[in-house]
BALOBA-1460 file (C-alpha; in Angstrom, 3 decimals):
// residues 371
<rec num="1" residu="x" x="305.417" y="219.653" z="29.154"/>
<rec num="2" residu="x" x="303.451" y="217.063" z="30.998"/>
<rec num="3" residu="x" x="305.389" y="215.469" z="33.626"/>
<rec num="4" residu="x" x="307.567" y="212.188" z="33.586"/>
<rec num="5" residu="x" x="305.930" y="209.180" z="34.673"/>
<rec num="6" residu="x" x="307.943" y="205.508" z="35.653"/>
<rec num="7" residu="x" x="311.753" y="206.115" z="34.881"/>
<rec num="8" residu="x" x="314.609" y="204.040" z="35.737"/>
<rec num="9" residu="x" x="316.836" y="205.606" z="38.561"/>
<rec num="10" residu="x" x="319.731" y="206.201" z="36.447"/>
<rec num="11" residu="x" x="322.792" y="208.434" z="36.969"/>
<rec num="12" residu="x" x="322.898" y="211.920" z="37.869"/>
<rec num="13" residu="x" x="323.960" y="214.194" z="41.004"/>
<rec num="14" residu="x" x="321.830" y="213.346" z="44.315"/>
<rec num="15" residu="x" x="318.762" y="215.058" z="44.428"/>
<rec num="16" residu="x" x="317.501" y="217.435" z="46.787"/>
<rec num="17" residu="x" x="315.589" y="216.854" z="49.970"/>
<rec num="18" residu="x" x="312.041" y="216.314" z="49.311"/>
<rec num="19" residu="x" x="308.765" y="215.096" z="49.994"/>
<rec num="20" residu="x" x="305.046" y="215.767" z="51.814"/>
<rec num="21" residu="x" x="304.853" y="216.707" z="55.588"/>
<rec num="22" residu="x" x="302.700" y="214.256" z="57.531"/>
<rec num="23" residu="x" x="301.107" y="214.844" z="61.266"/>
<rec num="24" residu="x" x="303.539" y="213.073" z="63.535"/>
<rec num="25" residu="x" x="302.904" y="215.221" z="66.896"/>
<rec num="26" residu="x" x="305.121" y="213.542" z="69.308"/>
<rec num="27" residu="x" x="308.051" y="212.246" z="68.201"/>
<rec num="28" residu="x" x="309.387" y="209.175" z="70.059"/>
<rec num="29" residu="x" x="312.658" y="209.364" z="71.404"/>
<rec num="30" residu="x" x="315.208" y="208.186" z="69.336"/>
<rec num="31" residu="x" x="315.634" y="203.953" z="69.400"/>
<rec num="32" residu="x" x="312.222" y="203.880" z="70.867"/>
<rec num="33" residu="x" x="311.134" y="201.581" z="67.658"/>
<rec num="34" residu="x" x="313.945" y="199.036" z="67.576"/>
<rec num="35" residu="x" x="312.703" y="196.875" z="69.739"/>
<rec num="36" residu="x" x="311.378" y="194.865" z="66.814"/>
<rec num="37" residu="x" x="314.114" y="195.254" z="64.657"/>
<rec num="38" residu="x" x="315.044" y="191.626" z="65.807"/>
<rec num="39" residu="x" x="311.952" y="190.106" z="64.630"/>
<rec num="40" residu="x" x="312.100" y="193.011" z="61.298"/>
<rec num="41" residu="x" x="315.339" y="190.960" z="59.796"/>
<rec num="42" residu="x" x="314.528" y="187.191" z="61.001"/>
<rec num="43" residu="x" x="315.364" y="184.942" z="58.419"/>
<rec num="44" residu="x" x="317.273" y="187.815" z="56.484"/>
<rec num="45" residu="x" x="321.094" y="188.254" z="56.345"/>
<rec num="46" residu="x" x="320.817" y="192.432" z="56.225"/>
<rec num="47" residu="x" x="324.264" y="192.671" z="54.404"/>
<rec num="48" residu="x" x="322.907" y="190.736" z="51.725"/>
<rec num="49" residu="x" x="319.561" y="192.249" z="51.955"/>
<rec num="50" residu="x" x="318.383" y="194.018" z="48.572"/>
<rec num="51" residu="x" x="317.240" y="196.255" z="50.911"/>
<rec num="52" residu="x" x="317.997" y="196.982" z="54.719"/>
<rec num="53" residu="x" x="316.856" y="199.984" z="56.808"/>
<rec num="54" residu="x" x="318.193" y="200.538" z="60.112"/>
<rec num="55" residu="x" x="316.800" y="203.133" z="62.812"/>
<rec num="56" residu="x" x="315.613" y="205.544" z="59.783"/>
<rec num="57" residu="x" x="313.713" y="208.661" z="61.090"/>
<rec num="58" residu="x" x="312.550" y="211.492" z="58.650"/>
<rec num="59" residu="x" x="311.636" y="214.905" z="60.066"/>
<rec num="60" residu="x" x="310.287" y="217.827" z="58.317"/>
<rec num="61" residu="x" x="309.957" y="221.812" z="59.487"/>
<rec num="62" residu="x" x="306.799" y="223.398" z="59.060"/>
<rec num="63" residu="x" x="306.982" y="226.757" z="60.512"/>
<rec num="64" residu="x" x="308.685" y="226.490" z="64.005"/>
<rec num="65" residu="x" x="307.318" y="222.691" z="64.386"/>
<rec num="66" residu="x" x="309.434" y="219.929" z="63.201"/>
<rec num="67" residu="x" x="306.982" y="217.089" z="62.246"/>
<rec num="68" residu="x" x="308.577" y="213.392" z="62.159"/>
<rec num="69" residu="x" x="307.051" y="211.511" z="59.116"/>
<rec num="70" residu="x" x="308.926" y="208.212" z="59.914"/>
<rec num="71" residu="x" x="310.399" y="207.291" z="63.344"/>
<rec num="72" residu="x" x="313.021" y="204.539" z="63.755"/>
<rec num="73" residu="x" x="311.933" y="202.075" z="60.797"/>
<rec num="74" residu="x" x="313.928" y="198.857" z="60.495"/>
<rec num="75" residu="x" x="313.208" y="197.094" z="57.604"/>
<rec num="76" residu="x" x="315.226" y="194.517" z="55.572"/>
<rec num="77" residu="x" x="313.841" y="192.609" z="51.978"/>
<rec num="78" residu="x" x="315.584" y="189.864" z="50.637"/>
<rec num="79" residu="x" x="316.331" y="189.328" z="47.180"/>
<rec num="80" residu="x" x="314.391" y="188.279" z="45.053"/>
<rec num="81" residu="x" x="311.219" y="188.960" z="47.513"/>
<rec num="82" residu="x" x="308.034" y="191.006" z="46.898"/>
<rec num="83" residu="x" x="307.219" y="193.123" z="49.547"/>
<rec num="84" residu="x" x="304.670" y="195.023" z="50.579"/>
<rec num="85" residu="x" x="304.965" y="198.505" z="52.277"/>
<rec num="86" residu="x" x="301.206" y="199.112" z="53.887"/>
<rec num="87" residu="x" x="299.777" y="202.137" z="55.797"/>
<rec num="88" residu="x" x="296.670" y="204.619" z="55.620"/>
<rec num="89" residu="x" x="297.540" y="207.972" z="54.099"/>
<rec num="90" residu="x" x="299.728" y="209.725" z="56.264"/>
<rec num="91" residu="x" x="301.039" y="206.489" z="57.401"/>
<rec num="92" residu="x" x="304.578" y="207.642" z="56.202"/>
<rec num="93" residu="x" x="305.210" y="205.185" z="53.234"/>
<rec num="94" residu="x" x="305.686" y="207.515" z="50.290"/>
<rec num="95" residu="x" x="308.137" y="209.533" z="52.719"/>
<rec num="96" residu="x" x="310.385" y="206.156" z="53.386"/>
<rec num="97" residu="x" x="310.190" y="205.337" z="49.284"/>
<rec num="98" residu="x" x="311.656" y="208.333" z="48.929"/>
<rec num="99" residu="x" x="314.410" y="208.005" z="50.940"/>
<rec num="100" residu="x" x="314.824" y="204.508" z="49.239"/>
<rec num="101" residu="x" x="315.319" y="206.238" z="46.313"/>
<rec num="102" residu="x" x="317.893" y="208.568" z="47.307"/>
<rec num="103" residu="x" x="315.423" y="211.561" z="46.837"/>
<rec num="104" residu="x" x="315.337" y="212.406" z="50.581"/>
<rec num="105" residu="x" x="317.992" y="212.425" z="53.075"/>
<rec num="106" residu="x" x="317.126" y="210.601" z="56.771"/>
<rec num="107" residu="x" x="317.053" y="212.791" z="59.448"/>
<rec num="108" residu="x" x="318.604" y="209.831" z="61.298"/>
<rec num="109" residu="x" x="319.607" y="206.371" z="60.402"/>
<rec num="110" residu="x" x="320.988" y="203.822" z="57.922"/>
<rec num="111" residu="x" x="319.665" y="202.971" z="54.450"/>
<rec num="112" residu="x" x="321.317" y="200.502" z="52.327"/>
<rec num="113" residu="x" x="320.122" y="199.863" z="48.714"/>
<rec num="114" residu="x" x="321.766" y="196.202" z="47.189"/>
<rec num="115" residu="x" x="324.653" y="196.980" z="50.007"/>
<rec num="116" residu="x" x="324.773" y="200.830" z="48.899"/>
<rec num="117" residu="x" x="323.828" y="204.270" z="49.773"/>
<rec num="118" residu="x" x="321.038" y="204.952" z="47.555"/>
<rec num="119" residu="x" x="322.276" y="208.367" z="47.635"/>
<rec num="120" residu="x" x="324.893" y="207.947" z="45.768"/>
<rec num="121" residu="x" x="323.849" y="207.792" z="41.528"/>
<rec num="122" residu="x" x="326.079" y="204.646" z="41.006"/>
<rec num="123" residu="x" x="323.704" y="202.341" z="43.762"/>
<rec num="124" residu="x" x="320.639" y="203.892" z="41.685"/>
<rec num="125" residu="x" x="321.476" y="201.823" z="38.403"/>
<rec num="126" residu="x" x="319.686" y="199.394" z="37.848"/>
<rec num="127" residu="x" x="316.591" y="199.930" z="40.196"/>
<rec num="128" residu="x" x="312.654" y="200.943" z="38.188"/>
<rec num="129" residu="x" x="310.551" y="203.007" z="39.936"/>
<rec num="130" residu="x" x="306.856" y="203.491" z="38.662"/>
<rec num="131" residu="x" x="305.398" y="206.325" z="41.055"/>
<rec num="132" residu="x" x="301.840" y="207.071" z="41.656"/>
<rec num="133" residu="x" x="299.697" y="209.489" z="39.213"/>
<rec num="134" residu="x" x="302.629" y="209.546" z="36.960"/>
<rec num="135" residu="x" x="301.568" y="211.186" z="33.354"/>
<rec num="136" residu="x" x="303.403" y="210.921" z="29.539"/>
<rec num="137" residu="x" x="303.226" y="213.305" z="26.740"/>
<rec num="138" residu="x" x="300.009" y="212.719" z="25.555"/>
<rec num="139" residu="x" x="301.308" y="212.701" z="21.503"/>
<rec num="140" residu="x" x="303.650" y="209.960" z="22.537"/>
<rec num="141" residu="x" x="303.274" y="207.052" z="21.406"/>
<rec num="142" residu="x" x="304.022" y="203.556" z="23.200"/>
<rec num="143" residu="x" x="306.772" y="202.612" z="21.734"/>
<rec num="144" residu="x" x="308.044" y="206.123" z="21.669"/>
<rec num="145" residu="x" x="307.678" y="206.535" z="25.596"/>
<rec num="146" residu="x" x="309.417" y="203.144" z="26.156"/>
<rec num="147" residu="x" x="312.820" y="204.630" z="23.779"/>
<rec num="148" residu="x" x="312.709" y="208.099" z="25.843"/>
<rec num="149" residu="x" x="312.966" y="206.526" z="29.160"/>
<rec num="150" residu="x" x="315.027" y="203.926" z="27.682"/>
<rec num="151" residu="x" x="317.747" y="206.835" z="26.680"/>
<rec num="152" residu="x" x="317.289" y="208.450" z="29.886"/>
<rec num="153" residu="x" x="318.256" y="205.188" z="31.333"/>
<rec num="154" residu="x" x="321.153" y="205.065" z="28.837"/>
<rec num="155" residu="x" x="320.368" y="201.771" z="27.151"/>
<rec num="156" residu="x" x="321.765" y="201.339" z="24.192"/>
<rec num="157" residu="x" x="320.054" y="202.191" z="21.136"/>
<rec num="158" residu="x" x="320.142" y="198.383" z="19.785"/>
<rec num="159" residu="x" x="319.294" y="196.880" z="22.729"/>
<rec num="160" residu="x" x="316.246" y="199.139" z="22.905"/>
<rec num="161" residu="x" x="314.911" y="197.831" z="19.677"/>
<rec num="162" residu="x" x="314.826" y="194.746" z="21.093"/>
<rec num="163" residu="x" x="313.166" y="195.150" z="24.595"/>
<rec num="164" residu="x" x="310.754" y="197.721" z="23.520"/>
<rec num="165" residu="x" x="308.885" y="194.790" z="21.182"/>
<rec num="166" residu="x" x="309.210" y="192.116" z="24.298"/>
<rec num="167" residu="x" x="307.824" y="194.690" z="27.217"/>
<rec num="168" residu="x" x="305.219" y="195.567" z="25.197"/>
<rec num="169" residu="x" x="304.217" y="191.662" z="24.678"/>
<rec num="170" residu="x" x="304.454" y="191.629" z="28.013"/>
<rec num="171" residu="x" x="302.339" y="194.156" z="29.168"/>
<rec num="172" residu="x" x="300.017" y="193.489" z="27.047"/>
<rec num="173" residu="x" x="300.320" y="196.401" z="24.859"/>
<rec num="174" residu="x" x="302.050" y="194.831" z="21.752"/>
<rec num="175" residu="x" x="299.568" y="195.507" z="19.161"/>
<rec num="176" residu="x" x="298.665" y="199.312" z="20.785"/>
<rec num="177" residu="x" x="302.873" y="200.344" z="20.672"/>
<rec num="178" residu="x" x="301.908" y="202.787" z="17.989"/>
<rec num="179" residu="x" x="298.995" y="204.641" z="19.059"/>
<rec num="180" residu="x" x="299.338" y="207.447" z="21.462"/>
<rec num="181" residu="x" x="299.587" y="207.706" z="24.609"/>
<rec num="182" residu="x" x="296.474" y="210.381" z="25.682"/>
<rec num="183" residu="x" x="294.139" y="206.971" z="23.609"/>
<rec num="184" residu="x" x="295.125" y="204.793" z="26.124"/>
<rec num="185" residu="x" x="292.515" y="204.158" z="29.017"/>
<rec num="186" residu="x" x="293.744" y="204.491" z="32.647"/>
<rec num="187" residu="x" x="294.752" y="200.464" z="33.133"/>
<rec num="188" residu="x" x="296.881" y="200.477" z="29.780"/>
<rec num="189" residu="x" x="298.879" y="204.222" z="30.815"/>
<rec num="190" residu="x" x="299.337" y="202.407" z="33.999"/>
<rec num="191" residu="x" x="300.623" y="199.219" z="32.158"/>
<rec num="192" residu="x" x="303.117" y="201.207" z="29.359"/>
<rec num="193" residu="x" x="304.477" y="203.488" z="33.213"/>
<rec num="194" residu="x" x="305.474" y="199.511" z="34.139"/>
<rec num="195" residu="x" x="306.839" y="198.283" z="31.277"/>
<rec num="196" residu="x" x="309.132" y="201.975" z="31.244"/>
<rec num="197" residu="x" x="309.944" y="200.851" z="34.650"/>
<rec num="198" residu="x" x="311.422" y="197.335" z="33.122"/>
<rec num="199" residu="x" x="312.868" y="198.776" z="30.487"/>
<rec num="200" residu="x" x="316.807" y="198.217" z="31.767"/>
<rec num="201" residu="x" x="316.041" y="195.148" z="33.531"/>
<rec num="202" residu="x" x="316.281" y="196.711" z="37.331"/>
<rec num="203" residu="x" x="317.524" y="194.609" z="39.582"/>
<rec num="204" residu="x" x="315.012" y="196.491" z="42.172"/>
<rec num="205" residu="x" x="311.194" y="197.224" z="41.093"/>
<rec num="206" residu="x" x="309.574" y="200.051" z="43.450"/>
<rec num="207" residu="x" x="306.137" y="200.625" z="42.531"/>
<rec num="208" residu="x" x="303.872" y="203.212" z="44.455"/>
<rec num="209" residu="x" x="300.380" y="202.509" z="44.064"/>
<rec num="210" residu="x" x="300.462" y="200.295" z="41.205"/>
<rec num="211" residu="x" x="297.165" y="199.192" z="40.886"/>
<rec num="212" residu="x" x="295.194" y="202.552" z="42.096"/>
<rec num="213" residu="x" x="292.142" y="203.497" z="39.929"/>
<rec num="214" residu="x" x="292.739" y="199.789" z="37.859"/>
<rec num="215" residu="x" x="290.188" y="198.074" z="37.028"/>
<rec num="216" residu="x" x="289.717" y="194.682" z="37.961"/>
<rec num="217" residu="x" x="290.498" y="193.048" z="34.855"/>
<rec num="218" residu="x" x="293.813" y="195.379" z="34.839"/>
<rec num="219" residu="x" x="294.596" y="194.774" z="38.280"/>
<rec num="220" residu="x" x="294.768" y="191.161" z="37.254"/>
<rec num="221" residu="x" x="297.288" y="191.798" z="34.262"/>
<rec num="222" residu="x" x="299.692" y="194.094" z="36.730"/>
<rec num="223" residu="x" x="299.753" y="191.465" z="38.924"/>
<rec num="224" residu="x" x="300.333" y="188.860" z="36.392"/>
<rec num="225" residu="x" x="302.879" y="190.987" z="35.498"/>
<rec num="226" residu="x" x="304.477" y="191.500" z="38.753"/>
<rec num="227" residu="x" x="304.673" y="187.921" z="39.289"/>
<rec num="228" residu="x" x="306.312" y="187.519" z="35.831"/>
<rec num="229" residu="x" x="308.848" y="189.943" z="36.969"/>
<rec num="230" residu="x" x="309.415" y="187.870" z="40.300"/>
<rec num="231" residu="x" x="310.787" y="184.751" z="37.989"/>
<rec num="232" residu="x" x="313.475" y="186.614" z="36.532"/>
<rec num="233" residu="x" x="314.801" y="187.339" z="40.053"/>
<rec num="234" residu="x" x="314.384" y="191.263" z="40.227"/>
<rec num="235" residu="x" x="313.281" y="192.247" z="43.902"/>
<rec num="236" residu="x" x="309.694" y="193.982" z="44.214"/>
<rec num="237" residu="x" x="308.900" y="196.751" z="46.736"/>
<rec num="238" residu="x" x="305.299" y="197.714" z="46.615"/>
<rec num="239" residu="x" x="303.903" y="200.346" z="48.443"/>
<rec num="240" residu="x" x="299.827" y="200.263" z="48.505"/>
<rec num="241" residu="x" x="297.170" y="200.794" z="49.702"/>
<rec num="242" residu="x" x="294.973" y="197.793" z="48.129"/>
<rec num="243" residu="x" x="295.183" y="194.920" z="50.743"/>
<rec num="244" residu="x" x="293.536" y="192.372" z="48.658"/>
<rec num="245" residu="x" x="296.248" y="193.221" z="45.808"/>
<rec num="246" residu="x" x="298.909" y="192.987" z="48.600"/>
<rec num="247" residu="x" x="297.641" y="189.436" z="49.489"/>
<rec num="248" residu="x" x="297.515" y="187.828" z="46.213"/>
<rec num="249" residu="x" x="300.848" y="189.542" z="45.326"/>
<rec num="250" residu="x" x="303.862" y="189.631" z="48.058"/>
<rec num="251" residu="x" x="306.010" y="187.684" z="50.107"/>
<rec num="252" residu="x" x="306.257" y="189.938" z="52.852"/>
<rec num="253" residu="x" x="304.564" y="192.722" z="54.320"/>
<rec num="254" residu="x" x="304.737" y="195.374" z="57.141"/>
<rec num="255" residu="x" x="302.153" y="197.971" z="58.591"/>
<rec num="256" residu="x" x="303.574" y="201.585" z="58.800"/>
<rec num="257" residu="x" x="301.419" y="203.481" z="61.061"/>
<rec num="258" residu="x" x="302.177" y="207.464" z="62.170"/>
<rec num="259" residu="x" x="305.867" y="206.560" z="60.975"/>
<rec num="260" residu="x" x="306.579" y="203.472" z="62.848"/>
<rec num="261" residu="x" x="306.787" y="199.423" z="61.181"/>
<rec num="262" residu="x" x="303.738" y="198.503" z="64.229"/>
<rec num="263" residu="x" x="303.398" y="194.800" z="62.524"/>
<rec num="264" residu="x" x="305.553" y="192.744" z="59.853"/>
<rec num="265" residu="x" x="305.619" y="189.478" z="58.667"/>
<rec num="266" residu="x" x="304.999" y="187.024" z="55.703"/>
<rec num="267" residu="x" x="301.653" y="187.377" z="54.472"/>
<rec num="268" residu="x" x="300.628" y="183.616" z="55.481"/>
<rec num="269" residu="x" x="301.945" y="184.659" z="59.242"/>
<rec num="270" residu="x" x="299.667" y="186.987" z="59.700"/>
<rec num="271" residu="x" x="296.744" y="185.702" z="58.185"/>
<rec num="272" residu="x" x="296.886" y="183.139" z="60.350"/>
<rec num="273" residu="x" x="293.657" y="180.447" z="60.125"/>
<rec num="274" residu="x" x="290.892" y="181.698" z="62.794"/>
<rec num="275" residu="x" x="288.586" y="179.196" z="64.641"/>
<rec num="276" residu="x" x="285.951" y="180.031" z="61.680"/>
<rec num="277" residu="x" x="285.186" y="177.447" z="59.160"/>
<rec num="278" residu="x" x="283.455" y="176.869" z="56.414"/>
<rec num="279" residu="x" x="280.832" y="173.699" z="55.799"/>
<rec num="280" residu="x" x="280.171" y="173.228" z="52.656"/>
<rec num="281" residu="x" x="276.616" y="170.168" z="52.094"/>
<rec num="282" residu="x" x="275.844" y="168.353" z="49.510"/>
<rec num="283" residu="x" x="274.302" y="169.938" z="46.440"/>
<rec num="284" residu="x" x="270.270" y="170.537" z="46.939"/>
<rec num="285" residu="x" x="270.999" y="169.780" z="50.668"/>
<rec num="286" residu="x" x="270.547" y="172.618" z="53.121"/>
<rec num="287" residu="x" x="270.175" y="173.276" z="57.213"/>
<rec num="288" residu="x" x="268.345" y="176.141" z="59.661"/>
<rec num="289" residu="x" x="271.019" y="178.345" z="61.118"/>
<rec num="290" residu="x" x="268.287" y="177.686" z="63.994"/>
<rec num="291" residu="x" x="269.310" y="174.284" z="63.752"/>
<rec num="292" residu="x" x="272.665" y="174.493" z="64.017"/>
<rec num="293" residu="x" x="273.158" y="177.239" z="66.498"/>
<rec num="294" residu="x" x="274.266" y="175.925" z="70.127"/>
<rec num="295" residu="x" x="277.047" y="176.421" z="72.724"/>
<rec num="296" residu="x" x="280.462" y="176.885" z="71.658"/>
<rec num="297" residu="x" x="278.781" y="177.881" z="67.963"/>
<rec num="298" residu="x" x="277.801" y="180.812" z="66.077"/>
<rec num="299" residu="x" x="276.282" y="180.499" z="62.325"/>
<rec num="300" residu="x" x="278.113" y="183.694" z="61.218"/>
<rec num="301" residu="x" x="276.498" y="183.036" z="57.388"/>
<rec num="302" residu="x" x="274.817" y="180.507" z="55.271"/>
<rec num="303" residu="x" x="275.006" y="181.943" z="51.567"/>
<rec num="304" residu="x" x="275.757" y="178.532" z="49.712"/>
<rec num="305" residu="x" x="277.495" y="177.628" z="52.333"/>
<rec num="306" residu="x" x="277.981" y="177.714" z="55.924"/>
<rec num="307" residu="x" x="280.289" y="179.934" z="58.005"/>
<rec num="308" residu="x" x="281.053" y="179.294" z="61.574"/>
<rec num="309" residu="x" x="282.605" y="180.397" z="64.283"/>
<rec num="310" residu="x" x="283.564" y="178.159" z="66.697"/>
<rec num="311" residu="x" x="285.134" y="177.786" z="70.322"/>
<rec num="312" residu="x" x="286.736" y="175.015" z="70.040"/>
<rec num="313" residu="x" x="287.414" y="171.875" z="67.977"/>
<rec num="314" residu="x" x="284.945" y="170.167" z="70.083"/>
<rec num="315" residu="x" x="282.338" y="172.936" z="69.370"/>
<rec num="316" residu="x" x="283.171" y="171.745" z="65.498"/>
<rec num="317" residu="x" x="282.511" y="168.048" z="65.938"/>
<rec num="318" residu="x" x="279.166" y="168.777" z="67.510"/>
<rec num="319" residu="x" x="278.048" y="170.809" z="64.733"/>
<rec num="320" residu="x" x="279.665" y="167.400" z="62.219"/>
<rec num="321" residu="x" x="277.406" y="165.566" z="64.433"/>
<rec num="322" residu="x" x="273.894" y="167.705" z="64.286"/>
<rec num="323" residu="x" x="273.969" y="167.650" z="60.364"/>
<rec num="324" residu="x" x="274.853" y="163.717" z="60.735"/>
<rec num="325" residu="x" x="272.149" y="163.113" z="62.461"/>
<rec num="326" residu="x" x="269.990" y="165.043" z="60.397"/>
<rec num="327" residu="x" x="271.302" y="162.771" z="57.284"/>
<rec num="328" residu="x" x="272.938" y="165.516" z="56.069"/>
<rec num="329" residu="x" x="275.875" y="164.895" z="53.396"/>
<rec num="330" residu="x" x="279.036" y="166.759" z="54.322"/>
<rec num="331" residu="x" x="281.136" y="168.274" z="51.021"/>
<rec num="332" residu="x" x="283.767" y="170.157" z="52.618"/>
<rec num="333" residu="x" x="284.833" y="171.921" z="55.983"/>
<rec num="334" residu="x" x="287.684" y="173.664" z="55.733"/>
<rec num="335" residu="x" x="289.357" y="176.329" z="57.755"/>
<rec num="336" residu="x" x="289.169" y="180.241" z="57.307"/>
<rec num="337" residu="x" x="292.102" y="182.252" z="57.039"/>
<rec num="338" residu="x" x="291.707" y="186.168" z="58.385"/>
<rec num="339" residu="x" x="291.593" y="188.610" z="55.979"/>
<rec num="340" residu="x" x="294.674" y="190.824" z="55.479"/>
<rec num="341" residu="x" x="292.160" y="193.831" z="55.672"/>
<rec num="342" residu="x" x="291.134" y="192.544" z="58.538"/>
<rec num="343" residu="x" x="294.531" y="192.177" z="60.359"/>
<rec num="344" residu="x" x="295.826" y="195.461" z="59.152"/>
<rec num="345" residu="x" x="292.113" y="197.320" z="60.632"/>
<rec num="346" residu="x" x="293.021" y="195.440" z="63.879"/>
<rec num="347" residu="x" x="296.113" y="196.928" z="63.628"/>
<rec num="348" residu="x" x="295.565" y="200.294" z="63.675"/>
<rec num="349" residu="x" x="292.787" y="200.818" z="64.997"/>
<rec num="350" residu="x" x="294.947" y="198.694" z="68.106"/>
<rec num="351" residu="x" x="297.262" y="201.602" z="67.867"/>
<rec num="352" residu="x" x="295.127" y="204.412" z="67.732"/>
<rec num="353" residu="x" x="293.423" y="203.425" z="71.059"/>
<rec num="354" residu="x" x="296.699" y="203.026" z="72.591"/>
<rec num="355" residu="x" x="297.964" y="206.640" z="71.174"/>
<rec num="356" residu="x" x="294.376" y="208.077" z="72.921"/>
<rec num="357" residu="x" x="295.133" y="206.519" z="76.195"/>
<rec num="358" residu="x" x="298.634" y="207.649" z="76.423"/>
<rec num="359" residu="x" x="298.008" y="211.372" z="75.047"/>
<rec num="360" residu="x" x="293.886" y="212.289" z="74.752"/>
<rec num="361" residu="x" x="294.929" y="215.792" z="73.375"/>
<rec num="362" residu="x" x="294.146" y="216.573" z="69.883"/>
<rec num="363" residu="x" x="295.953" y="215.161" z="67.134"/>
<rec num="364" residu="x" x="298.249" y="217.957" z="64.705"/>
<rec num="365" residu="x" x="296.636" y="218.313" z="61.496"/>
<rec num="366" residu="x" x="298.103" y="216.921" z="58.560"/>
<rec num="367" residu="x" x="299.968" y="219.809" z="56.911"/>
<rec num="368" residu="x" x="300.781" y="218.698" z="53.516"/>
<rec num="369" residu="x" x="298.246" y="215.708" z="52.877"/>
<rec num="370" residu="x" x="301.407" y="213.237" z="52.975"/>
<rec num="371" residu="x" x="300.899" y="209.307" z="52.835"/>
């Protein structure tokens, strides 16, 4: 049987340890990462936190060599927030959903899930989880895939016939409920694992690559969705991959790099706006980068519009002044915000010259092609 996609976290007995090896090669010593847990839970009372992680560390063995996925992660999400887990593959972030989920123990450390050891199948209730790749029975239908997970989520039979109509509306599915699954194109199987995610109203949302191999046009209904979701008060944790998703989407977001939260912040903190701008003329009007280009000033494009870069506000007013002069109509200038892409590139690629200076050996291949 194919395997289970997007089910609620409902009762049961705790799971085993789990999850994918990652290539951690020195492992910090322990508390070396808390030094930002201050600036991890400003703003965020982490007893009322939907979500709070203190000091966790993961290791796994592989052979004689223990290999530490995450290393001291503090973390805390308020209710009612969308937040964004980011991180290349091998980063660590599937490994810290999982212990989120109860499905792997920490090595070391505190998790709390809504004030609760997510351990423990009572603190699961409650809390969707729509993993990556996930698959249904292909002769499934919709509406059929939506009561199975439903059941397995033990909602009750009546209440089922009602929800099952208004999660399909919402996801866009409502007049497909009765066709089978293994018709349904990527973006809608990816749709119906969300709405089976909703379907006992979690008070928690974690969603693992919800948006990966979506089309634009279905990346736009997710996140519709999502934002739907957000109204009704339920808590999102999303862990991607898809920065421009992230942006448009959450609250909050932190960078997990080899294991360790290296950046975190609200999304409009750390896209802070850069000294470029863009100069928008009048219509039919148009000026020479040639023209334009002078100390203090760099024409970075001029596609419709202009793009500078500046040094200074000064450096601004002299280029205000040049297309003056030239009778020029201004439209617009505006400032330009950095890209989250760009702020999670300078990131890492921050932190990987750092990790060369401080050890230039060769870097442990990934064992198990963790993210």
């Amino acid at each position: 049987m194919p395997a289970l996609p997007a089910t609620p976290i409902a009762s049961g007995d705790s799971p085993a340890q789990g999850g994918r090896g990652s290539r951690y090669p020195r492992a910090a010593p322990a508390g070396e990462n808390n030094a930002g847990a201050a600036n991890v839970y400003a703003g965020v009372d982490t007893d009322a936190a939907a979500i709070a992680v203190r000091g966790v560390s993961k290791e796994f063995r592989h052979g004689r060599r223990r290999l530490r996925a995450l290393d001291g992660v503090n973390l805390a999400v308020g209710r009612g927030e969308v937040f964004g887990l980011l991180g290349a593959n091998g980063a660590g972030k599937t490994t810290l959903v999982k212990v989120l989920l109860g499905l792997a123990r920490p090595t070391s450390g505190e998790v709390r899930v809504r004030g609760r050891d997510p351990r423990r199948a009572a603190a699961r209730r409650r809390i969707g989880y729509l993993p990556e790749g996930h698959r249904f029975p292909g002769y499934l239908t919709g509406k059929a895939s939506l009561r199975l997970f439903g059941r397995l989520a033990g909602v009750a039979e009546g209440t089922l016939d009602q929800r099952i109509p208004e999660l399909l509306e919402l996801v866009g599915l409502a007049g497909r409920g009765g066709d089978r699954v293994g018709r349904y194109s990527k973006g809608m199987t990816q749709r119906l694992g969300l709405a089976c995610a909703l379907v006992d109203e979690p008070d928690i949302l974690f969603l693992d690559e919800p948006t990966d191999g979506v089309d634009p046009v279905g990346r736009r209904q997710i996140r519709d969705i999502l934002l739907a979701t957000r109204r009704h008060g339920t808590t999102i944790f999303i862990n991607s991959h898809l920065l421009s998703e992230v942006e448009r989407t959450c609250d909050h977001v932190a960078i997990l790099h080899q294991g360790r939260v290296v950046r975190e912040g609200t999304v409009e903190d750390l896209t802070l706006p850069t000294m470029r701008y863009r100069v928008r003329l009048g219509e039919g009007q148009a000026a020479t980068a040639e023209r334009l280009t002078g100390e203090g000033l760099n024409v970075v494009a001029s596609n419709g519009s202009l793009e500078v870069e500046v040094a200074d506000l000064a450096a601004l007013n002299r280029l205000v002044d040049r297309l003056r002069a030239d009778h020029l109509l201004i439209a617009e200038v505006s400032p330009l915000r950095a890209a989250l892409e760009d702020v999670f590139i300078e990131v890492v690629e921050g932190e990987e010259r750092a990790a060369a200076v401080s050890d230039p050996g060769p870097r442990t291949p990934d064992p198990g092609g963790g993210r």
